[in-house]
DSSP file (Angstrom, degrees, kcal/mol; ACC not computed):
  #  RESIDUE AA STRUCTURE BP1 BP2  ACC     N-H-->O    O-->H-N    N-H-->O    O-->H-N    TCO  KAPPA ALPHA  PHI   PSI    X-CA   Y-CA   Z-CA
    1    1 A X              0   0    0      0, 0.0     2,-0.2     0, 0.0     3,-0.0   0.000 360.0 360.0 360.0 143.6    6.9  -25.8  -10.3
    2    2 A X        -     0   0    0      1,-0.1     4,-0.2     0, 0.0     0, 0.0  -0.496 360.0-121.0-105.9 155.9    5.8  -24.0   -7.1
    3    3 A X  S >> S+     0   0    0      1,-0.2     3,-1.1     2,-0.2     4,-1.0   0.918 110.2  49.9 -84.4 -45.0    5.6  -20.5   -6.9
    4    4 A X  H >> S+     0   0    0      2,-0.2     3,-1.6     1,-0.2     4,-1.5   0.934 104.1  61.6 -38.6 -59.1    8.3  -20.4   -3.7
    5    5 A X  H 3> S+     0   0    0      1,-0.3     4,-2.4     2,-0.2    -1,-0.2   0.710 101.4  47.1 -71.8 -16.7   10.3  -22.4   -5.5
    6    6 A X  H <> S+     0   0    0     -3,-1.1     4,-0.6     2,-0.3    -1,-0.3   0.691 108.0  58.7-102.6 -14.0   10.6  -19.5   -8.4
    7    7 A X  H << S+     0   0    0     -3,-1.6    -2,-0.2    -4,-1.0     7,-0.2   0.826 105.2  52.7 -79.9 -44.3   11.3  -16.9   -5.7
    8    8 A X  H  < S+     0   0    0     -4,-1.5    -2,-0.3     1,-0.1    -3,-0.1   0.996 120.2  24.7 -14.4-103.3   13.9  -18.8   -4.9
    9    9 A X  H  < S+     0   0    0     -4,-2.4     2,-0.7     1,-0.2    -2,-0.2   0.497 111.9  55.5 -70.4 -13.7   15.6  -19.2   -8.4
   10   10 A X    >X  -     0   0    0     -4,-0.6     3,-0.9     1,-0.2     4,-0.7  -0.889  59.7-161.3-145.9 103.5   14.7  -16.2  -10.6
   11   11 A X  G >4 S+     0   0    0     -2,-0.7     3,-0.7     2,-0.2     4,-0.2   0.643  86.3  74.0 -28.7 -52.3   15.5  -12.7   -9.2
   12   12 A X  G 34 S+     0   0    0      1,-0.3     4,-0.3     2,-0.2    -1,-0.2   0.425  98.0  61.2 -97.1 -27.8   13.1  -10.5  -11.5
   13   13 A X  G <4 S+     0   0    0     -3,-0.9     5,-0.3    -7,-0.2    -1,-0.3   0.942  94.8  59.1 -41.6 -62.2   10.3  -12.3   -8.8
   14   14 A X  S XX S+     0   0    0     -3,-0.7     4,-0.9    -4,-0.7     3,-0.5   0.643  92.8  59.1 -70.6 -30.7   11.6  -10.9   -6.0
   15   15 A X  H 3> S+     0   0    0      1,-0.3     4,-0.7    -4,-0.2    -1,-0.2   0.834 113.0  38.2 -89.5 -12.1   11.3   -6.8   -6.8
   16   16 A X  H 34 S+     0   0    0     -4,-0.3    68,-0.4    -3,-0.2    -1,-0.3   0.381 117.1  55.0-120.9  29.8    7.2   -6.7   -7.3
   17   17 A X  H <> S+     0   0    0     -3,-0.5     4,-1.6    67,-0.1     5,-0.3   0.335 114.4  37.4 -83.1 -52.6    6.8   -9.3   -4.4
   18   18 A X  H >X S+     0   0    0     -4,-0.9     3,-1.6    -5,-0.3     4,-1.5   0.855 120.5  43.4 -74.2 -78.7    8.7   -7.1   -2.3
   19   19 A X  H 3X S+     0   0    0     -4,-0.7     4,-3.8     1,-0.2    -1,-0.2   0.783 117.0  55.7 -16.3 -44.8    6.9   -3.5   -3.9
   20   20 A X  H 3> S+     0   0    0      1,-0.2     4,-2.4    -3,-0.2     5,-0.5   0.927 116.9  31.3 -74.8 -37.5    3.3   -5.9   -3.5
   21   21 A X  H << S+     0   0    0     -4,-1.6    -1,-0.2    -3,-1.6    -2,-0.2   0.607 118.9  54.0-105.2   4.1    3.9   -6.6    0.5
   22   22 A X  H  X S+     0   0    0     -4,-1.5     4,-3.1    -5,-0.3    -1,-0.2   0.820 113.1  45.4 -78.0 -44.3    5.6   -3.2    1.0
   23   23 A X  H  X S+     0   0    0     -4,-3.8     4,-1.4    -5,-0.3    -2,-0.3   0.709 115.4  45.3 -63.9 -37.4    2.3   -1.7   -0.6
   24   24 A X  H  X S+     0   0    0     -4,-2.4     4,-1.7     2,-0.2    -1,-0.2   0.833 114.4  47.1 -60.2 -47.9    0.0   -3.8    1.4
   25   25 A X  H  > S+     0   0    0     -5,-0.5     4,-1.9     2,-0.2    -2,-0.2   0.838 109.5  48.6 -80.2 -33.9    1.7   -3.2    4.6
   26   26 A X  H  X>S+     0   0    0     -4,-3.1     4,-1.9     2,-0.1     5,-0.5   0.922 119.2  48.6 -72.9 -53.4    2.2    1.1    4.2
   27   27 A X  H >X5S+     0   0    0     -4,-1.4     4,-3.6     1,-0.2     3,-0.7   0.804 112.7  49.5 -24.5 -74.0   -2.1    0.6    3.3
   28   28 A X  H 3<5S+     0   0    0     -4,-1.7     4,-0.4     1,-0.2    -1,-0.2   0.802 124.2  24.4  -4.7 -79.5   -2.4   -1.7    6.5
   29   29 A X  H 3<5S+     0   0    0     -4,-1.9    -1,-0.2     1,-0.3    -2,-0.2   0.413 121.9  58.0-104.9   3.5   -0.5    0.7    9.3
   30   30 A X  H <<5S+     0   0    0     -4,-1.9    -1,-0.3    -3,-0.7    -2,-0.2   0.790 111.1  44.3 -84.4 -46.8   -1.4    4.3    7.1
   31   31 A X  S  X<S+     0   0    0     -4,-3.6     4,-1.2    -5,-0.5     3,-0.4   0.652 114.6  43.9 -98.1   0.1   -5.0    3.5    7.3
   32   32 A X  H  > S+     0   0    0     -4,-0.4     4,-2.2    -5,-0.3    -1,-0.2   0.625 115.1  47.7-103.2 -36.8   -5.2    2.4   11.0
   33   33 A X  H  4 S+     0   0    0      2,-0.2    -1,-0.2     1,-0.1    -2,-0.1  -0.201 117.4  48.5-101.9  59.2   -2.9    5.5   12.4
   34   34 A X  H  > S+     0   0    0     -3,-0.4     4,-4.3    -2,-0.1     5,-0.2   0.097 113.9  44.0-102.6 -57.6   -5.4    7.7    9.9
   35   35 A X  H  X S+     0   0    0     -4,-1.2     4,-2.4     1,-0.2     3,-0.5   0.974 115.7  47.3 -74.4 -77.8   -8.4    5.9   11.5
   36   36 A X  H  X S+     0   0    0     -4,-2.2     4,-1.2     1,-0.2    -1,-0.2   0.764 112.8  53.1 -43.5 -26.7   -6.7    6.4   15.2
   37   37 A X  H  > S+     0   0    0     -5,-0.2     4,-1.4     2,-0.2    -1,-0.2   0.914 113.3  41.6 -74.8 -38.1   -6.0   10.2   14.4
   38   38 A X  H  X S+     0   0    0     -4,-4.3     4,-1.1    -3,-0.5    -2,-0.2   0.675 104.5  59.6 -96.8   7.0   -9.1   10.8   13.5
   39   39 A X  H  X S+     0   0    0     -4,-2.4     4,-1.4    -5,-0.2     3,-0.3   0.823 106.9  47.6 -51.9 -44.6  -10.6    9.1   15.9
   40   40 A X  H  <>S+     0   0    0     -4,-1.2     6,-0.7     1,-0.2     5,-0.6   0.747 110.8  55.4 -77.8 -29.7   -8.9   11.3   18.7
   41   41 A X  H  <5S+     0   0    0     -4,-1.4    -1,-0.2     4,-0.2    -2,-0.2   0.824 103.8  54.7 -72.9 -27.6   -9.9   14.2   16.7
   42   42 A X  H  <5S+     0   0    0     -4,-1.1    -2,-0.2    -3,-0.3    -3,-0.1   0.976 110.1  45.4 -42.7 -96.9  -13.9   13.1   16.7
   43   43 A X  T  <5S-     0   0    0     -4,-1.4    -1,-0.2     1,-0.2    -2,-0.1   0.589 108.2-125.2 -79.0 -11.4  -14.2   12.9   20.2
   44   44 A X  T   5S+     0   0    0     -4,-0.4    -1,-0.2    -5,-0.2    -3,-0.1   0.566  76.8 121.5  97.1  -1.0  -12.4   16.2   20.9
   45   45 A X  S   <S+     0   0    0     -5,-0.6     2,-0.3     2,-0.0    -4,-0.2   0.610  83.6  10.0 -76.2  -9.7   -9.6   14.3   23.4
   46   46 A X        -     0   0    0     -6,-0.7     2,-0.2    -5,-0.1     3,-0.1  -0.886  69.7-123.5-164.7 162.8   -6.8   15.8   20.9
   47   47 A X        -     0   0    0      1,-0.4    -7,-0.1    -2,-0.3    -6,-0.1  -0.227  63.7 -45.8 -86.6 175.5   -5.9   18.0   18.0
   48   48 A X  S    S-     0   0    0     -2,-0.2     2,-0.5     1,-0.1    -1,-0.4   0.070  70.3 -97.5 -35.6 160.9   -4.3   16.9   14.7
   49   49 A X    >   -     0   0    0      3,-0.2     3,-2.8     1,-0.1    -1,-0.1  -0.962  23.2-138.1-119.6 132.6   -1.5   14.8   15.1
   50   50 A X  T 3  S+     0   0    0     -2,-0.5     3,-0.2     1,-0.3    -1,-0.1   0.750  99.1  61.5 -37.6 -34.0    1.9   16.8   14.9
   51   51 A X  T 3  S+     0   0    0      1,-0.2     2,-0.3     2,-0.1    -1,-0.3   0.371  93.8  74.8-107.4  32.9    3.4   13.9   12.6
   52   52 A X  S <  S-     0   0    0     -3,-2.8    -3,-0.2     0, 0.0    -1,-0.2  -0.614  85.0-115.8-149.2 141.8    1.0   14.3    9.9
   53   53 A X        -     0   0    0     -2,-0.3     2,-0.1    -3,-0.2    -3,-0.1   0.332  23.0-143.4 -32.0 133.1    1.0   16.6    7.7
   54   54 A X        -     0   0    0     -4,-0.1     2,-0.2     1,-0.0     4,-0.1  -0.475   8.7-166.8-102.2 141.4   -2.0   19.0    7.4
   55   55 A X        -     0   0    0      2,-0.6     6,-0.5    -2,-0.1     2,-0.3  -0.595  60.8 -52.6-124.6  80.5   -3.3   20.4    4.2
   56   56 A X  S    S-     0   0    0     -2,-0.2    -1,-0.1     4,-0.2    -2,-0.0  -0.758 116.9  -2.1 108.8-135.9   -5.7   23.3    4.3
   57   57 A X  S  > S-     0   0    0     -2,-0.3     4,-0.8     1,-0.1    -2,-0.6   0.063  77.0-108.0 -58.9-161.3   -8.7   22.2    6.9
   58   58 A X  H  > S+     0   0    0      2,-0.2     4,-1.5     3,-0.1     5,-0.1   0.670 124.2  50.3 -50.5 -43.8   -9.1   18.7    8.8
   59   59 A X  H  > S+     0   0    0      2,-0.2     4,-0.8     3,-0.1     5,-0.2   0.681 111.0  49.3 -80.4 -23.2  -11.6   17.6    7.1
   60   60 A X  H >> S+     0   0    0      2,-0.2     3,-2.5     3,-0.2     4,-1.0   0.855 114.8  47.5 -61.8-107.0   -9.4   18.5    3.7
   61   61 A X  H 3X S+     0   0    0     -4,-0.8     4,-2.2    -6,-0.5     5,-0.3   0.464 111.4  48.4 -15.5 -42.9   -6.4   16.6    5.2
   62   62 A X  H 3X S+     0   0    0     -4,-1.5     4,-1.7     2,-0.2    -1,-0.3   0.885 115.3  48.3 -80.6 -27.8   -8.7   13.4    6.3
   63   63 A X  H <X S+     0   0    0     -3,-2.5     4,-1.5    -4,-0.8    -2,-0.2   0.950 112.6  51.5 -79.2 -63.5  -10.2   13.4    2.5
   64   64 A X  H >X S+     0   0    0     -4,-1.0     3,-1.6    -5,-0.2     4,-0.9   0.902 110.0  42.3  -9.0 -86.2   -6.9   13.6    1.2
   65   65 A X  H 3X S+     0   0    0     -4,-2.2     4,-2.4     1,-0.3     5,-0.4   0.907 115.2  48.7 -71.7 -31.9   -5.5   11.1    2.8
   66   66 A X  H 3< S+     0   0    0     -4,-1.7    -1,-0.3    -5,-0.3    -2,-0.2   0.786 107.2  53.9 -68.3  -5.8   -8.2    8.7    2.4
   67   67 A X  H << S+     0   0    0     -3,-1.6    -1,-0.2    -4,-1.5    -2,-0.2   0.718 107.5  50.6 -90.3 -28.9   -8.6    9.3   -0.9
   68   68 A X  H  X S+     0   0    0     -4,-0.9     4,-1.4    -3,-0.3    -2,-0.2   0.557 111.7  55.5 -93.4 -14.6   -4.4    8.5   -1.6
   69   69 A X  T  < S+     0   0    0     -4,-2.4    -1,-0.2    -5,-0.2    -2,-0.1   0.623 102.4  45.7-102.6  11.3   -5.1    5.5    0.3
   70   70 A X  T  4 S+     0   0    0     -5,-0.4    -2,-0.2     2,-0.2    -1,-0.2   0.328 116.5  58.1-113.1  16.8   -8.2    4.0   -2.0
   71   71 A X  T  4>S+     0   0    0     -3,-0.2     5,-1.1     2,-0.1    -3,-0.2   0.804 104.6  43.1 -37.3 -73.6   -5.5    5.0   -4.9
   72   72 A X  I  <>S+     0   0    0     -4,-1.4     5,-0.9     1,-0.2    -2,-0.2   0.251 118.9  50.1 -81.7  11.3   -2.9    3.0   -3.7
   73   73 A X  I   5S+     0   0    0      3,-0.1    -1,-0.2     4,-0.1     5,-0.2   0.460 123.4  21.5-103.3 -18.4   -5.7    0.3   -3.1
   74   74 A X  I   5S+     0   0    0      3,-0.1    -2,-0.1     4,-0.0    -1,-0.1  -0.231 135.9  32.4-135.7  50.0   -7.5    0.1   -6.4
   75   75 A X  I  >5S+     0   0    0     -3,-0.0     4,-1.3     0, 0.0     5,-0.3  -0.316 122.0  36.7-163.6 -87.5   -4.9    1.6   -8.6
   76   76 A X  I >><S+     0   0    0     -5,-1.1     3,-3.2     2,-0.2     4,-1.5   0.876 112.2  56.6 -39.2 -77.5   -1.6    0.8   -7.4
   77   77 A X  H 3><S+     0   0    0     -5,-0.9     4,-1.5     1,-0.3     5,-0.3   0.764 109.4  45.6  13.8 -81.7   -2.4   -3.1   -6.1
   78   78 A X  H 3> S+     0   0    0      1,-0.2     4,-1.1     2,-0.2    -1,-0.3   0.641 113.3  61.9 -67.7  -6.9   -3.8   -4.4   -9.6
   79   79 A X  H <X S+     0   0    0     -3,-3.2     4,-2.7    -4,-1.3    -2,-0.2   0.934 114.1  32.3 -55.2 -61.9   -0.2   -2.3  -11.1
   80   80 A X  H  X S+     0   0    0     -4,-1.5     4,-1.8    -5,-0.3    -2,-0.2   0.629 112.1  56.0 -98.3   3.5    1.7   -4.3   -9.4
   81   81 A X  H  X S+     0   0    0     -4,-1.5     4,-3.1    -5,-0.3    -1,-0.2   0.795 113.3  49.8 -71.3 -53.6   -0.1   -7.7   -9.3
   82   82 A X  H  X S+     0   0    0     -4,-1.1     4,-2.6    -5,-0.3     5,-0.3   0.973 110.7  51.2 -50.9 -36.5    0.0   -7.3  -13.4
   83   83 A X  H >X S+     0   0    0     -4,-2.7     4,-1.5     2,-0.2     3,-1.1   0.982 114.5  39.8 -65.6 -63.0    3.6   -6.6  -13.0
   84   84 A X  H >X S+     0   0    0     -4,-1.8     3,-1.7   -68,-0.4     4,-1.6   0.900 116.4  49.5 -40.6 -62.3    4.2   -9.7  -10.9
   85   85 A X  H 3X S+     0   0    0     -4,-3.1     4,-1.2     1,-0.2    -1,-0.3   0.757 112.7  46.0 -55.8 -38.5    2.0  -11.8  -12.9
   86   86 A X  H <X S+     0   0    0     -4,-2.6     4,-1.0    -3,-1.1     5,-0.3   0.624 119.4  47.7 -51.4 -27.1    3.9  -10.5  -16.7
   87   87 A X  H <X S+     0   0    0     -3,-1.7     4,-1.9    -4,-1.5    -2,-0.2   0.935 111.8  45.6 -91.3 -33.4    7.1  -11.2  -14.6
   88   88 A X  H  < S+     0   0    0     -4,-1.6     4,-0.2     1,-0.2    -2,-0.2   0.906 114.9  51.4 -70.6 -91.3    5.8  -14.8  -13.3
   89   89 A X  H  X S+     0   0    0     -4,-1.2     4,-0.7     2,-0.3    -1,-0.2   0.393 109.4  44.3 -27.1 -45.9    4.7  -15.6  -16.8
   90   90 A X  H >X S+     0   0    0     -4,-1.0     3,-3.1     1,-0.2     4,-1.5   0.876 111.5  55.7 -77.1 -69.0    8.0  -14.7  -18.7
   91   91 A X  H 3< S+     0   0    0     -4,-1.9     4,-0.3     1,-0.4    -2,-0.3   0.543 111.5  43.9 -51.3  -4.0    9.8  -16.6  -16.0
   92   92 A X  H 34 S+     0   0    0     -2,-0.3    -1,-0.4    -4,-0.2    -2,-0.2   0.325 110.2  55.1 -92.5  -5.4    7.5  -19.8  -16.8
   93   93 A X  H << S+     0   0    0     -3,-3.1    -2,-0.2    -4,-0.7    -3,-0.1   0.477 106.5  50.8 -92.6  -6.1    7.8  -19.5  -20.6
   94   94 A X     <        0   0    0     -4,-1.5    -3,-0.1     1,-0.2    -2,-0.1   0.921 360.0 360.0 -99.7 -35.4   11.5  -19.6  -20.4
   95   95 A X              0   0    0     -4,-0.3    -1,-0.2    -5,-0.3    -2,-0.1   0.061 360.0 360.0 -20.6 360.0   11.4  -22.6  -18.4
């Protein structure tokens, strides 16, 4: 049985496939408009960017966020890969 085929038929698939390629995709476009903000701050051509939030310095705020996004990359990820995989696993033993 193919793994499409089981997204298809068993529901209980579908919510940590959708959480896993929601979580890959906020990583994706969070870490590239981090990387472009501080890019414009580096070269002096801009400030901070009004839509996100600042915590204490810049350099606090960029460590921050880079730190919540190697969280949600080596923490979160393998969460929700076990979950899909415990969920794939019941849903082939009942089969």
């Amino acid at each position: 049985m193919s793994l499409i085929a089981s997204f298809r038929e068993e529901p209980s698939l579908r919510r940590p496939g959708i959480a896993l390629v929601g979580l890959l995709t906020m990583i994706l476009i969070g870490e590239r408009l981090l990387t472009m903000a501080v890019d414009g701050v580096r070269q002096g051509s801009s400030g901070f960017p009004v839509w996100l939030p600042e915590l204490g310095s810049i350099g606090e705020t960029i460590v921050f966020y880079s730190m919540l996004f190697d969280v949600l990359k080596f923490i979160a990820i393998p969460a929700v890969l076990m979950w899909f995989a415990y969920q794939y696993g019941r849903y082939s033993a009942s089969t």
